[in-house]
Each structure stands twice: as structure tokens, then as C-alpha cells.
Jmol script that loads the backbone (N, CA, C; Angstrom):
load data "model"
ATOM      1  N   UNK A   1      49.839 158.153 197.059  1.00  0.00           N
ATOM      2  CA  UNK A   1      50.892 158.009 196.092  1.00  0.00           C
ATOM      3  C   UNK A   1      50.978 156.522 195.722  1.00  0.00           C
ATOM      4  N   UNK A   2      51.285 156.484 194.549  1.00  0.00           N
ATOM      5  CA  UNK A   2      51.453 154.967 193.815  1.00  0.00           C
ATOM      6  C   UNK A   2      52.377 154.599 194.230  1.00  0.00           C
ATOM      7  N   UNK A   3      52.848 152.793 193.765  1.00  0.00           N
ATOM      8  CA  UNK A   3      53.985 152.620 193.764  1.00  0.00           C
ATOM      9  C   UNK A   3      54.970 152.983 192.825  1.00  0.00           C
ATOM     10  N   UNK A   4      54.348 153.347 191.301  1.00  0.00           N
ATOM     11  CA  UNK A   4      55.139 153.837 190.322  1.00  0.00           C
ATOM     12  C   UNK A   4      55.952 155.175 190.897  1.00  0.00           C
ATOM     13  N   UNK A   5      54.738 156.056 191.585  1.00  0.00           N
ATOM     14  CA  UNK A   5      55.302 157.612 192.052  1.00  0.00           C
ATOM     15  C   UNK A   5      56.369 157.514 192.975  1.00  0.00           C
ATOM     16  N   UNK A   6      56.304 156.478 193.777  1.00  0.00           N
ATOM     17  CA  UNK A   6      57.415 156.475 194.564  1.00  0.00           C
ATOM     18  C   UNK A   6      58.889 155.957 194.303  1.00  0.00           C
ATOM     19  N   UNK A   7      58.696 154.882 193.171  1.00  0.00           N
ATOM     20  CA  UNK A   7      59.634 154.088 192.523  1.00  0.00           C
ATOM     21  C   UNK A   7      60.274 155.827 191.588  1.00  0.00           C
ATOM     22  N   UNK A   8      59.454 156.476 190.960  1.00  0.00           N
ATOM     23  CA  UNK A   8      59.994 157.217 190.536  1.00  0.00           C
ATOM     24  C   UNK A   8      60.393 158.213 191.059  1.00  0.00           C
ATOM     25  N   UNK A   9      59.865 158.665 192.375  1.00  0.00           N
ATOM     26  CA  UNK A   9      60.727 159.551 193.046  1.00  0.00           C
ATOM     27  C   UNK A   9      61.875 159.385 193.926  1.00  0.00           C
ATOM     28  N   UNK A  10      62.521 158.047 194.114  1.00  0.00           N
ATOM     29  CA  UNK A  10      63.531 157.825 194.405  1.00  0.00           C
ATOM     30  C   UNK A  10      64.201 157.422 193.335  1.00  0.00           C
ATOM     31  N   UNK A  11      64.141 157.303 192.246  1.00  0.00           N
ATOM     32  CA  UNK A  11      65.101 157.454 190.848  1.00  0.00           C
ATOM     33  C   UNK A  11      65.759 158.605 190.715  1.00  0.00           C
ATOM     34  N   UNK A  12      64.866 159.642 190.986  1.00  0.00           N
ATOM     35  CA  UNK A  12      65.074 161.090 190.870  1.00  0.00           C
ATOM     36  C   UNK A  12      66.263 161.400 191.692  1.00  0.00           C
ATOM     37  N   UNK A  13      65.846 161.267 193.212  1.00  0.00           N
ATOM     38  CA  UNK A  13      66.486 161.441 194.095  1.00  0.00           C
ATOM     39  C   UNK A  13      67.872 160.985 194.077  1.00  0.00           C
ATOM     40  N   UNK A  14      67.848 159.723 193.571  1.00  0.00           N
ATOM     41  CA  UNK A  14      69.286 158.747 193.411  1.00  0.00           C
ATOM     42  C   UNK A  14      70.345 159.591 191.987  1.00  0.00           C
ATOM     43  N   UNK A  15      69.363 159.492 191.413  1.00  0.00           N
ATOM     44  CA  UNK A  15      69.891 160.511 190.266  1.00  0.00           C
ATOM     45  C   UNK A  15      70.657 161.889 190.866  1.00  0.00           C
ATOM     46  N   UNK A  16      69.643 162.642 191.037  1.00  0.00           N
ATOM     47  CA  UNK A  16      69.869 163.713 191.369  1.00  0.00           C
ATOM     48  C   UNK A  16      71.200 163.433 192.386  1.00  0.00           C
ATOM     49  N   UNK A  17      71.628 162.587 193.133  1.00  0.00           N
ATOM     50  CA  UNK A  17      72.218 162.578 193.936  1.00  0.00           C
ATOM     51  C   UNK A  17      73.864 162.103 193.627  1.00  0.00           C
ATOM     52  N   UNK A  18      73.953 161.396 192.636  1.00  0.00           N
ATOM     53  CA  UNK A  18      75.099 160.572 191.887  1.00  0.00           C
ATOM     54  C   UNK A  18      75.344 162.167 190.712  1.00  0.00           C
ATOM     55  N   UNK A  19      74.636 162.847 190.798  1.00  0.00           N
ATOM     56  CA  UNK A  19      75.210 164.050 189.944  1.00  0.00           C
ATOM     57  C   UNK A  19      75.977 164.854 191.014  1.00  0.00           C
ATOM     58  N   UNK A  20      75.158 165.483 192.264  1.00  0.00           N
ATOM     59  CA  UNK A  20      75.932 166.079 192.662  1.00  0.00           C
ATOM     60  C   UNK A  20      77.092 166.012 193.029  1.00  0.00           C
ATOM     61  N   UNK A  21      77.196 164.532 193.342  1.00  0.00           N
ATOM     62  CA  UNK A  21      78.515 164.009 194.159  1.00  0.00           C
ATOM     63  C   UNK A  21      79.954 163.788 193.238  1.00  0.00           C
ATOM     64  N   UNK A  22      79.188 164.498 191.588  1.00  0.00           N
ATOM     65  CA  UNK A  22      80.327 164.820 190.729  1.00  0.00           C
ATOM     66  C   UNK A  22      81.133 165.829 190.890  1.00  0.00           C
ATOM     67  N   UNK A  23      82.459 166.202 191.015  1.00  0.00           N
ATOM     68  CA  UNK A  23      82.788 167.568 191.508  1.00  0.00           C
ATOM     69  C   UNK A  23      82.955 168.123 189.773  1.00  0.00           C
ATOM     70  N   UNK A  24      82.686 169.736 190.178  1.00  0.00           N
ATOM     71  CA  UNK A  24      82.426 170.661 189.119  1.00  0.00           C
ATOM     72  C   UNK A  24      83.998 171.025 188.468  1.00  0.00           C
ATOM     73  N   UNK A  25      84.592 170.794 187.015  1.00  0.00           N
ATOM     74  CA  UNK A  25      85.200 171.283 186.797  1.00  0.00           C
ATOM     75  C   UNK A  25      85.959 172.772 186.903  1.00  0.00           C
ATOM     76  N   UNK A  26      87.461 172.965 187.081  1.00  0.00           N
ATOM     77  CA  UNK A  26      87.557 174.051 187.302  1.00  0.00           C
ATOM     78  C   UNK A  26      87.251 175.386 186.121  1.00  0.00           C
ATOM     79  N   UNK A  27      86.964 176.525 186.240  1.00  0.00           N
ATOM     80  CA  UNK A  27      86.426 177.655 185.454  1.00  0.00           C
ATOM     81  C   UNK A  27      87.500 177.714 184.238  1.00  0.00           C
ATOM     82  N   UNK A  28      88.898 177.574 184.761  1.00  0.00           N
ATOM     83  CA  UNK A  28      90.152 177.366 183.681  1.00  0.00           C
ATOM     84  C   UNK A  28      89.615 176.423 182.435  1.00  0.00           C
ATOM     85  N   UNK A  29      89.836 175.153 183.293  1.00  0.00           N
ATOM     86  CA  UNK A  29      89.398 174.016 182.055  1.00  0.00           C
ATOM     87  C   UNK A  29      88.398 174.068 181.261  1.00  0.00           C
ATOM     88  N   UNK A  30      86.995 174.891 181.941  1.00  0.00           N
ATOM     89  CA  UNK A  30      86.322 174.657 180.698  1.00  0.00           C
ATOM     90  C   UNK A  30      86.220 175.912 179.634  1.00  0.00           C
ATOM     91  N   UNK A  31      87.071 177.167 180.317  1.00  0.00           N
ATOM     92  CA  UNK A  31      87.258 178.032 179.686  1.00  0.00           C
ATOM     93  C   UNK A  31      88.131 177.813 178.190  1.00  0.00           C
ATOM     94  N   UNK A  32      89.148 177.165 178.298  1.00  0.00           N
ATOM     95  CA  UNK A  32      90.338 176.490 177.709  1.00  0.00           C
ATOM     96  C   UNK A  32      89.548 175.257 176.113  1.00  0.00           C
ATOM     97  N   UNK A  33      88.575 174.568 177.100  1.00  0.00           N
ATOM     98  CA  UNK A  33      87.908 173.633 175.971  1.00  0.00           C
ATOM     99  C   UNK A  33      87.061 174.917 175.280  1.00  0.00           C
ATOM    100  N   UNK A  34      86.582 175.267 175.763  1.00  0.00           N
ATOM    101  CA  UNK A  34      85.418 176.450 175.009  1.00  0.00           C
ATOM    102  C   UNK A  34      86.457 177.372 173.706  1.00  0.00           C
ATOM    103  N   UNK A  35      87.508 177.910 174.314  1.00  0.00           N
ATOM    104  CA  UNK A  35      88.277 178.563 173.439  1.00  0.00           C
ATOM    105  C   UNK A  35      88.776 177.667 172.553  1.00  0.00           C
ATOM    106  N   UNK A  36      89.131 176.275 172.380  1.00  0.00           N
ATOM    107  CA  UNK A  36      89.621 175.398 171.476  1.00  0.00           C
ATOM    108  C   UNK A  36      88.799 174.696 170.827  1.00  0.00           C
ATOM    109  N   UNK A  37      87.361 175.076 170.906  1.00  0.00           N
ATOM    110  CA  UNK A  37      86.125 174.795 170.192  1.00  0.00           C
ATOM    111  C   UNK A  37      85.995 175.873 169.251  1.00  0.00           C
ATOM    112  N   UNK A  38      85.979 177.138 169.776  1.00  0.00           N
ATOM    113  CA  UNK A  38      86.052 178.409 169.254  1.00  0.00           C
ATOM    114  C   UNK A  38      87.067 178.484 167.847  1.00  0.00           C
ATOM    115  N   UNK A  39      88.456 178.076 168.740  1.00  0.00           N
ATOM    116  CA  UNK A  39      89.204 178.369 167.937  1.00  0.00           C
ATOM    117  C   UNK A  39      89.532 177.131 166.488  1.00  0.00           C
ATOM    118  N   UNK A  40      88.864 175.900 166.841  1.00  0.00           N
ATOM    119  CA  UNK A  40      88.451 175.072 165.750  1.00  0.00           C
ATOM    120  C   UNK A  40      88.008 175.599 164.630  1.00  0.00           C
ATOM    121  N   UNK A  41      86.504 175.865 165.150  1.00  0.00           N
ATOM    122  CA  UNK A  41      85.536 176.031 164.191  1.00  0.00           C
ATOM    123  C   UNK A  41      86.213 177.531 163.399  1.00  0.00           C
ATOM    124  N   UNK A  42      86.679 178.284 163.886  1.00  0.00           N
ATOM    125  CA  UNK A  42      87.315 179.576 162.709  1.00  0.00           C
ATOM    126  C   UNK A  42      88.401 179.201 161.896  1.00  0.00           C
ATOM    127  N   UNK A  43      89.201 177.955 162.475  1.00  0.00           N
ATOM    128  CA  UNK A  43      90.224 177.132 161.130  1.00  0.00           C
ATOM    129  C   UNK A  43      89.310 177.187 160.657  1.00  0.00           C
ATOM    130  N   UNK A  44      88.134 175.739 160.241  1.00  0.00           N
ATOM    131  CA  UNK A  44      87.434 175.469 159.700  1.00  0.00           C
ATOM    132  C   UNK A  44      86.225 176.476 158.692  1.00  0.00           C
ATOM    133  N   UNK A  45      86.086 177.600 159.028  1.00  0.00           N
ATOM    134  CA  UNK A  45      85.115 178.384 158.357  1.00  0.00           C
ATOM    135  C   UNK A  45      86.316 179.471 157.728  1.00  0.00           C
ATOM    136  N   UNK A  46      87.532 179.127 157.904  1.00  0.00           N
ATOM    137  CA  UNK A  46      88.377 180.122 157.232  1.00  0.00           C
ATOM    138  C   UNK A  46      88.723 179.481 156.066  1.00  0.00           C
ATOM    139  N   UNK A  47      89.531 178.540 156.391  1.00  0.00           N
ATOM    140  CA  UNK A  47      89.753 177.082 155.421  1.00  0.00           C
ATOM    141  C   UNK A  47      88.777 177.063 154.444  1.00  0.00           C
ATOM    142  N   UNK A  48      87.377 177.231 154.682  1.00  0.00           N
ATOM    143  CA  UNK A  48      86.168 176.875 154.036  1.00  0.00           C
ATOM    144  C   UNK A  48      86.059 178.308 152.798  1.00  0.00           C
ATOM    145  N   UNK A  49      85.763 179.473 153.710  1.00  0.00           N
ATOM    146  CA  UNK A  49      86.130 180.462 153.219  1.00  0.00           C
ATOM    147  C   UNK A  49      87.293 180.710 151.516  1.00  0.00           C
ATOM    148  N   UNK A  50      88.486 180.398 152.087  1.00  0.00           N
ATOM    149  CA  UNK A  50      89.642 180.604 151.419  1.00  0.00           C
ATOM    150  C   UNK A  50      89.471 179.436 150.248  1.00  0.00           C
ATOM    151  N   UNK A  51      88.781 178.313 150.446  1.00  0.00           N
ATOM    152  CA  UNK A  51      88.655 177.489 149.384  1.00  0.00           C
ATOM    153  C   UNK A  51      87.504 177.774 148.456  1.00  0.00           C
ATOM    154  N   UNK A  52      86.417 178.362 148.965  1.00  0.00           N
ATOM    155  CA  UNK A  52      85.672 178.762 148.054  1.00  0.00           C
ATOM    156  C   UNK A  52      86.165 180.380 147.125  1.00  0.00           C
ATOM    157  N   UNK A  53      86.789 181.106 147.806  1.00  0.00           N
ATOM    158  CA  UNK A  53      87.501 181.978 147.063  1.00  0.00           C
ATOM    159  C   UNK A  53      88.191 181.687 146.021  1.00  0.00           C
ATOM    160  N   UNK A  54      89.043 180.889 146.186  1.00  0.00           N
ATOM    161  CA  UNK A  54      90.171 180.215 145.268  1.00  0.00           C
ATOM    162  C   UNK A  54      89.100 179.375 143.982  1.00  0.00           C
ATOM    163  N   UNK A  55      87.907 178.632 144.675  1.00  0.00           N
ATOM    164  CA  UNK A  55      86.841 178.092 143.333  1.00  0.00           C
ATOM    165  C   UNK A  55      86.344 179.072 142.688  1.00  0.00           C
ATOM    166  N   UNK A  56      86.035 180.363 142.976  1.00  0.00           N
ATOM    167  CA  UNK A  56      85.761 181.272 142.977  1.00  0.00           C
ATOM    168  C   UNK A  56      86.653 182.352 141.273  1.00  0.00           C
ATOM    169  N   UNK A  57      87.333 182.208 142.005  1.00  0.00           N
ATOM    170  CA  UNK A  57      88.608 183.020 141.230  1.00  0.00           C
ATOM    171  C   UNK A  57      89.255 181.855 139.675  1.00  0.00           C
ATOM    172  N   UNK A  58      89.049 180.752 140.141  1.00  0.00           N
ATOM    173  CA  UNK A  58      89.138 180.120 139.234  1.00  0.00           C
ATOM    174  C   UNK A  58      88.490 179.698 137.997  1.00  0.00           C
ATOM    175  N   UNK A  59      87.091 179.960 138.497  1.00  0.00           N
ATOM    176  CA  UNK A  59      85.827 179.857 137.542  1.00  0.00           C
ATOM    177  C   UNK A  59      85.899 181.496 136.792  1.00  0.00           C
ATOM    178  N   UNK A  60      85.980 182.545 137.297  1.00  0.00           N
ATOM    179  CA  UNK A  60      86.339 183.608 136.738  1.00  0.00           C
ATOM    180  C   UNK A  60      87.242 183.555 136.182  1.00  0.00           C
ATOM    181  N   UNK A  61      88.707 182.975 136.112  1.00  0.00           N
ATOM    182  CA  UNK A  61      89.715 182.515 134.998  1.00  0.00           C
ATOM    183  C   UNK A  61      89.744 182.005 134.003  1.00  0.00           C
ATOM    184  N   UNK A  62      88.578 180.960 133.963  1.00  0.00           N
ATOM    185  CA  UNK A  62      88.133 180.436 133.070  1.00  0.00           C
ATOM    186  C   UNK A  62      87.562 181.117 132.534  1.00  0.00           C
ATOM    187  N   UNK A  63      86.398 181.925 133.045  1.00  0.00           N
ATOM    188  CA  UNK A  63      85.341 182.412 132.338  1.00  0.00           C
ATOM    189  C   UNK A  63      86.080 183.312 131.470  1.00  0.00           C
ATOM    190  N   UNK A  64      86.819 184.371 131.262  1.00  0.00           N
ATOM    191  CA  UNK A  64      87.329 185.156 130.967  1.00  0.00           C
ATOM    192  C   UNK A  64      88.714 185.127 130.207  1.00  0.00           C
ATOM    193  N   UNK A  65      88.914 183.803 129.740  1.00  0.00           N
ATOM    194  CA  UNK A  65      89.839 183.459 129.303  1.00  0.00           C
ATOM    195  C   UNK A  65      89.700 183.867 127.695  1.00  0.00           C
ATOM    196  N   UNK A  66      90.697 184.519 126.641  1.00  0.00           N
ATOM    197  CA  UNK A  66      91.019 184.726 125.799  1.00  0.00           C
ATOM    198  C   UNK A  66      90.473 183.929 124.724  1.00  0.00           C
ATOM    199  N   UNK A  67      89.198 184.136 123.642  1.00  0.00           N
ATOM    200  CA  UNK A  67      88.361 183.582 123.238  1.00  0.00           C
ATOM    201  C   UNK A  67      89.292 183.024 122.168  1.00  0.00           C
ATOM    202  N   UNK A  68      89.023 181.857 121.556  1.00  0.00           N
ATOM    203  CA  UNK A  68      89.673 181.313 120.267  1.00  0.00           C
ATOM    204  C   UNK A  68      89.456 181.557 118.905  1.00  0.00           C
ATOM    205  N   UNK A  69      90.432 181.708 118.461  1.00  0.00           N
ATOM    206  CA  UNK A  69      90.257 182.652 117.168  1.00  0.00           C
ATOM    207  C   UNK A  69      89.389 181.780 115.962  1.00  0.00           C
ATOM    208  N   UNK A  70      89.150 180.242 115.968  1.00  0.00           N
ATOM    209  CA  UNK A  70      88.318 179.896 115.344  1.00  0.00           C
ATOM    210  C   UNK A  70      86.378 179.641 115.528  1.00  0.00           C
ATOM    211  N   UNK A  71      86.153 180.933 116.728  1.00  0.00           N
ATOM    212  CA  UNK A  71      84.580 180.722 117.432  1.00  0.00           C
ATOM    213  C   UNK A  71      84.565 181.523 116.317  1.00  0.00           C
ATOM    214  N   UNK A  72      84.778 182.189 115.369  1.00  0.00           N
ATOM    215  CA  UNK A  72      83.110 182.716 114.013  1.00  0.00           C
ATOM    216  C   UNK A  72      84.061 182.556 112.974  1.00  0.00           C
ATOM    217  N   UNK A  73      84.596 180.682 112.825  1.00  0.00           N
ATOM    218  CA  UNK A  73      84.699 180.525 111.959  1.00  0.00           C
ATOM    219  C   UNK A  73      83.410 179.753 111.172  1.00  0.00           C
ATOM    220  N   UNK A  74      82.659 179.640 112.437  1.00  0.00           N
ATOM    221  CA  UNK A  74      80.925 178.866 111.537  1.00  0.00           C
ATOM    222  C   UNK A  74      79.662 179.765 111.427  1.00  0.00           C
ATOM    223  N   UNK A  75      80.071 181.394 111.794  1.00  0.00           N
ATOM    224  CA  UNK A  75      79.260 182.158 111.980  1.00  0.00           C
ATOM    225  C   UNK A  75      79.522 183.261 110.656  1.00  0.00           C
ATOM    226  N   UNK A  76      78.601 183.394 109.952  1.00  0.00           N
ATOM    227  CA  UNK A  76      78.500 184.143 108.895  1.00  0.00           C
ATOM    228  C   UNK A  76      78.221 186.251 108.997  1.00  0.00           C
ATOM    229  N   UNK A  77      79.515 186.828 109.554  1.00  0.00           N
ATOM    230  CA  UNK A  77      78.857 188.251 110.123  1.00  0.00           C
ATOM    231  C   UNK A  77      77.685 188.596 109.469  1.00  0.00           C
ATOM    232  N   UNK A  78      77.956 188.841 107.923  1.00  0.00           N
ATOM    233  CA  UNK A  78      76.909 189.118 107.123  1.00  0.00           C
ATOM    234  C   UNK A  78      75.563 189.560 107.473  1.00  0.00           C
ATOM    235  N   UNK A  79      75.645 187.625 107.313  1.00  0.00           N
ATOM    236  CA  UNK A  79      74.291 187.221 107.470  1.00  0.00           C
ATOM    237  C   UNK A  79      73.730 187.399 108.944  1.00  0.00           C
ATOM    238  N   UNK A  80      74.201 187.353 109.851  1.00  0.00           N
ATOM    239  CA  UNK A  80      73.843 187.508 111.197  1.00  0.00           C
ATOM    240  C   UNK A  80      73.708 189.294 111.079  1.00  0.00           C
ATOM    241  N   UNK A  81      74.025 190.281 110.632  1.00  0.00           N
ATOM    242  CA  UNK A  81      73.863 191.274 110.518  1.00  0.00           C
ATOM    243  C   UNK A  81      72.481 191.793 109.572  1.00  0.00           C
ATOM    244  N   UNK A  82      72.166 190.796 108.908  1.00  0.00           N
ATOM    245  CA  UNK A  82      71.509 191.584 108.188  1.00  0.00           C
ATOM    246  C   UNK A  82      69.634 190.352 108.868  1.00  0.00           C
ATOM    247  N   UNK A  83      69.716 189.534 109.395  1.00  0.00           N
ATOM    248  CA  UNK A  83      68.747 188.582 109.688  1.00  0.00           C
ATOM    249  C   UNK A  83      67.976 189.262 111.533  1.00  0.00           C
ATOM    250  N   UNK A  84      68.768 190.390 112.033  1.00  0.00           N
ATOM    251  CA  UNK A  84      68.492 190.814 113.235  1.00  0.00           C
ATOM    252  C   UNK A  84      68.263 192.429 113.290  1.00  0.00           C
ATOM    253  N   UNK A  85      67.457 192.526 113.842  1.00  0.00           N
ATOM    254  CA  UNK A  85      66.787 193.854 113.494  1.00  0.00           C
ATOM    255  C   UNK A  85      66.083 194.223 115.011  1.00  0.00           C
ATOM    256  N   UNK A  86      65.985 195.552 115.250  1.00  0.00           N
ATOM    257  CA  UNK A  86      65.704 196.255 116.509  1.00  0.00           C
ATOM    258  C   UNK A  86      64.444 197.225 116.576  1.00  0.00           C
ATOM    259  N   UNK A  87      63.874 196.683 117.694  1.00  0.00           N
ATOM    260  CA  UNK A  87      62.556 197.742 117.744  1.00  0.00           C
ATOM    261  C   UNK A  87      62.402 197.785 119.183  1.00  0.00           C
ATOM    262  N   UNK A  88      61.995 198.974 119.607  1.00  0.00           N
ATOM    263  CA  UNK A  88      61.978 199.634 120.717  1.00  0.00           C
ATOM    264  C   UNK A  88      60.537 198.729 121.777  1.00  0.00           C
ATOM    265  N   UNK A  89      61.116 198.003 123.156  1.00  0.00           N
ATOM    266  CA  UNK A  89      60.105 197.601 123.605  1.00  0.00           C
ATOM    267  C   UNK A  89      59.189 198.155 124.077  1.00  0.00           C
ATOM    268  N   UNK A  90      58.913 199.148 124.146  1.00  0.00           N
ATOM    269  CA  UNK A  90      57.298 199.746 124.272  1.00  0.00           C
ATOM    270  C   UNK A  90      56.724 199.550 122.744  1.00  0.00           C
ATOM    271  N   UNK A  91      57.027 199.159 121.317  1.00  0.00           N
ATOM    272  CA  UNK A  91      56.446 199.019 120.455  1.00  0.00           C
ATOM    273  C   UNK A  91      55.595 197.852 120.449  1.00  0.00           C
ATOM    274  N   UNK A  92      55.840 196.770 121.280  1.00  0.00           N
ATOM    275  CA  UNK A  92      54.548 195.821 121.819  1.00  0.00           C
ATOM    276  C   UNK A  92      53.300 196.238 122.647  1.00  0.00           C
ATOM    277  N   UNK A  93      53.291 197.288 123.566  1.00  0.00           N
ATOM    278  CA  UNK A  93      52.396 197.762 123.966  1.00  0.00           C
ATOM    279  C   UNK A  93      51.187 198.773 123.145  1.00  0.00           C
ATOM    280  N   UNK A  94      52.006 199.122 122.327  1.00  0.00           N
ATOM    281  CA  UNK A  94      51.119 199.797 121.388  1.00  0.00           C
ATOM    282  C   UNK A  94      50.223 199.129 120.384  1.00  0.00           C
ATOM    283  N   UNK A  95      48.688 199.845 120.128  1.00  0.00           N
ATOM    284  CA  UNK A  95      48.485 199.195 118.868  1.00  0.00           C
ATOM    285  C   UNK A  95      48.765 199.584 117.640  1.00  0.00           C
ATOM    286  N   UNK A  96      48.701 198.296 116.596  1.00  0.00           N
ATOM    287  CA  UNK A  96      49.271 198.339 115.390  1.00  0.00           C
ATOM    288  C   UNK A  96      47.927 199.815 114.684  1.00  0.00           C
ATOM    289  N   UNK A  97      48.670 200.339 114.062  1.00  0.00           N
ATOM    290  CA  UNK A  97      47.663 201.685 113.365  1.00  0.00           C
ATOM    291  C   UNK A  97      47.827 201.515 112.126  1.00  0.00           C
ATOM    292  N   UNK A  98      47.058 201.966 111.184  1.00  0.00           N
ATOM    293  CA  UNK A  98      47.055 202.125 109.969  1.00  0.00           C
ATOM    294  C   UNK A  98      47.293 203.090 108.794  1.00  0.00           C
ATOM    295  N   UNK A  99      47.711 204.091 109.596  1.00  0.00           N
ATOM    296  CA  UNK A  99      47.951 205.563 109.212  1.00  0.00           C
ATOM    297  C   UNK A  99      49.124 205.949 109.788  1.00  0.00           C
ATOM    298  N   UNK A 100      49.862 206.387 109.403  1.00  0.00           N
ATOM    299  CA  UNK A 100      50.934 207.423 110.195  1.00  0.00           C
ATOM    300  C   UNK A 100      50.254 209.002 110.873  1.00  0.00           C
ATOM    301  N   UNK A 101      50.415 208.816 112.100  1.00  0.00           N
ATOM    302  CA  UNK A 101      49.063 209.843 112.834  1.00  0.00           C
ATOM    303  C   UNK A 101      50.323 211.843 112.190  1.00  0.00           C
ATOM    304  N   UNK A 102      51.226 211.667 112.572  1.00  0.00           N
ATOM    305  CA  UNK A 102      51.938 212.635 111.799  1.00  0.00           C
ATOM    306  C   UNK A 102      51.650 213.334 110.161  1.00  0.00           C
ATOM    307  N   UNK A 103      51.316 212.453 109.496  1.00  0.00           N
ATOM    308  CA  UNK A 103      51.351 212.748 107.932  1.00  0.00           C
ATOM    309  C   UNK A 103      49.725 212.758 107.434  1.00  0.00           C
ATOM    310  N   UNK A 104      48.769 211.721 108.144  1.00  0.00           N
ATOM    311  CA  UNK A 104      47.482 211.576 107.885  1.00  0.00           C
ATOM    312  C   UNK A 104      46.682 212.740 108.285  1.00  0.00           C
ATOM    313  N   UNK A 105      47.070 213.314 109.483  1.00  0.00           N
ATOM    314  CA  UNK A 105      46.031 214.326 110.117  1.00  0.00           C
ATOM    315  C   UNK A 105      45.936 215.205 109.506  1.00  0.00           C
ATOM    316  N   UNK A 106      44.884 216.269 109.340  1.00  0.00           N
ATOM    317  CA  UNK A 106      44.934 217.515 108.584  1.00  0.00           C
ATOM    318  C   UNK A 106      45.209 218.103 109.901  1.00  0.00           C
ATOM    319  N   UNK A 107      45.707 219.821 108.990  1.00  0.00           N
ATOM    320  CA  UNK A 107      45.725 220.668 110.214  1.00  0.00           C
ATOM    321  C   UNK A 107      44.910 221.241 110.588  1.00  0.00           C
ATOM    322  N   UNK A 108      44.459 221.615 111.673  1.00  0.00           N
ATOM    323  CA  UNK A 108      43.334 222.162 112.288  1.00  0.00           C
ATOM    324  C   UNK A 108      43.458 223.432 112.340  1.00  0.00           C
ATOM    325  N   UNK A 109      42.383 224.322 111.478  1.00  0.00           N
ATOM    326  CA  UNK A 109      42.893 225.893 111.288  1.00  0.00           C
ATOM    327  C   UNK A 109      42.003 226.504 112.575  1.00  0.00           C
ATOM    328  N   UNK A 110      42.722 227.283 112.674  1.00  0.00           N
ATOM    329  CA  UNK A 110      43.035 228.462 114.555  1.00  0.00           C
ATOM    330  C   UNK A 110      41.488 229.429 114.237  1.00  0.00           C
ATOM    331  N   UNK A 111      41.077 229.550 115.321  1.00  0.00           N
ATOM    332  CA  UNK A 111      40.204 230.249 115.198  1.00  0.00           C
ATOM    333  C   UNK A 111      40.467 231.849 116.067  1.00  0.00           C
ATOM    334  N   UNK A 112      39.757 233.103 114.929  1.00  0.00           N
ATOM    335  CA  UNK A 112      40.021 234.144 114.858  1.00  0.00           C
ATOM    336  C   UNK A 112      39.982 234.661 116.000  1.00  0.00           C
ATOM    337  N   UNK A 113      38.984 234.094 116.953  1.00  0.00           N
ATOM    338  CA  UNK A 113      38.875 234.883 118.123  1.00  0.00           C
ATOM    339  C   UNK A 113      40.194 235.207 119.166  1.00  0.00           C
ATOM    340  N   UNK A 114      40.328 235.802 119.949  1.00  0.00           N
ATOM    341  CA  UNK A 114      41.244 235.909 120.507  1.00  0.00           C
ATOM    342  C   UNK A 114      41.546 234.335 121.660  1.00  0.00           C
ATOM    343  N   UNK A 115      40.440 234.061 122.171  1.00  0.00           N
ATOM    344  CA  UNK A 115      40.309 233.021 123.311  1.00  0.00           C
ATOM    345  C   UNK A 115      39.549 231.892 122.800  1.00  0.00           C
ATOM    346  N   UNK A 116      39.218 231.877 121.652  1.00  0.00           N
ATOM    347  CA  UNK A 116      39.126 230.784 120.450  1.00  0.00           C
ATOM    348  C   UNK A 116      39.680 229.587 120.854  1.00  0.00           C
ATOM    349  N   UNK A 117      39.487 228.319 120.507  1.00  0.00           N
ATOM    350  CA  UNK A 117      40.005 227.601 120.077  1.00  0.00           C
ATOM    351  C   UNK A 117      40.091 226.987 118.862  1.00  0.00           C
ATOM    352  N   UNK A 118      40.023 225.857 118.252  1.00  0.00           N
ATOM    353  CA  UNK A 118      40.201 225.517 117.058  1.00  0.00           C
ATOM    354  C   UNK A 118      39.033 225.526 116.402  1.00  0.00           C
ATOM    355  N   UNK A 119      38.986 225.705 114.809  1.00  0.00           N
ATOM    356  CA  UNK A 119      37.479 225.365 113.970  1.00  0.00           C
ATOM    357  C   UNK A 119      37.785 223.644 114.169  1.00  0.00           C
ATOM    358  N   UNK A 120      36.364 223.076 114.167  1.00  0.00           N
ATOM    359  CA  UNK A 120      36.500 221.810 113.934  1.00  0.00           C
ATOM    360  C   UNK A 120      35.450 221.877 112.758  1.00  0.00           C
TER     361      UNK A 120
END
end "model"
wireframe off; spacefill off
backbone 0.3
color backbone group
């Protein structure tokens, strides 16, 4: 063994020894701090709680507040009615055709047989 190992194992020892000779609080007291840690931190996350509610409720007050009767005094119904127009979004997926497939097709006349299908 070194001299470091030994220097450090009587550190230990000394250590270790100036702890034990601490006496252990009683089970009450630290029960008591534990519950007034406890009971801190739930002020605090209630408090926290209740204030963000209240920001909460307030921004929704606002939001929802009774619009002013001069917002379409710069807006033309009219024209905003007649400049906006609606088409069904699957009409981008499709391609553009050139025929109306309804009106262009001829009809395909039935063939006589019983289990026939169509003349082409």
C-alpha cells in the first residue's frame, strides 16, 4: 500500500467517523419538514395553476369580445362575394379532360343474346 492509499484511508475512516458521531434526527422532525416541503410546493403549483387559468380565461374574453361595428366598413360584401368561388378538393387530383365523359360517350347498344354483353 502507498502512502497516498493510506493517507486516504484514514480520511475515510475520520470521515466516516465525524458522521456517525452525528446523532440521527428524530422520525417526527423530519416527517414534519417533508410534509412542509410537500405542502409548499402544492401552494405553489396551485397558485401557478389558478394564475394560468385566470390568463387563460382572459385571453378567451378578449378573444370573443363583441366585434365592432366599423370591421366591413373597408370591406366591399359584393365584391368579396362575387371574386371567391368553390371547388371541391378532390378536383386537384383529377385530370383536366376535354370532353364531358356524360354527354360525349355514345351509348353502347345491348347485345341480343341472352348472356351477351355489349356490341362494341
Amino acid at each position: 500500500m502507498t502512502d497516498s492509499d493510506a493517507t486516504l484511508q484514514s480520511a475515510v475512516r475520520e470521515a466516516h467517523r465525524q458522521v456517525e458521531s452525528i446523532p440521527v434526527p428524530a422520525f417526527e422532525k423530519v416527517w414534519a419538514a417533508a410534509s412542509g416541503k410537500a405542502a409548499a410546493t402544492r401552494r405553489r403549483r396551485f397558485l401557478l395553476a389558478g394564475a394560468v387559468a385566470a390568463a387563460v380565461m382572459l385571453a378567451i374574453a378578449i378573444g370573443l369580445r363583441a366585434p365592432v361595428k366599423n370591421e366591413w366598413l373597408y370591406l366591399d360584401e359584393l365584391e368579396l362575394l362575387e371574386t371567391t368561388g368553390w371547388s371541391a378538393p378532390s378536383d386537384s387530383l383529377l385530370p383536366a379532360r376535354e370532353f364531358d365523359i356524360y354527354q360525349d360517350i355514345p351509348v353502347l347498344i345491348e347485345s341480343t343474346e341472352t348472356y351477351g354483353g355489349a356490341l362494341l
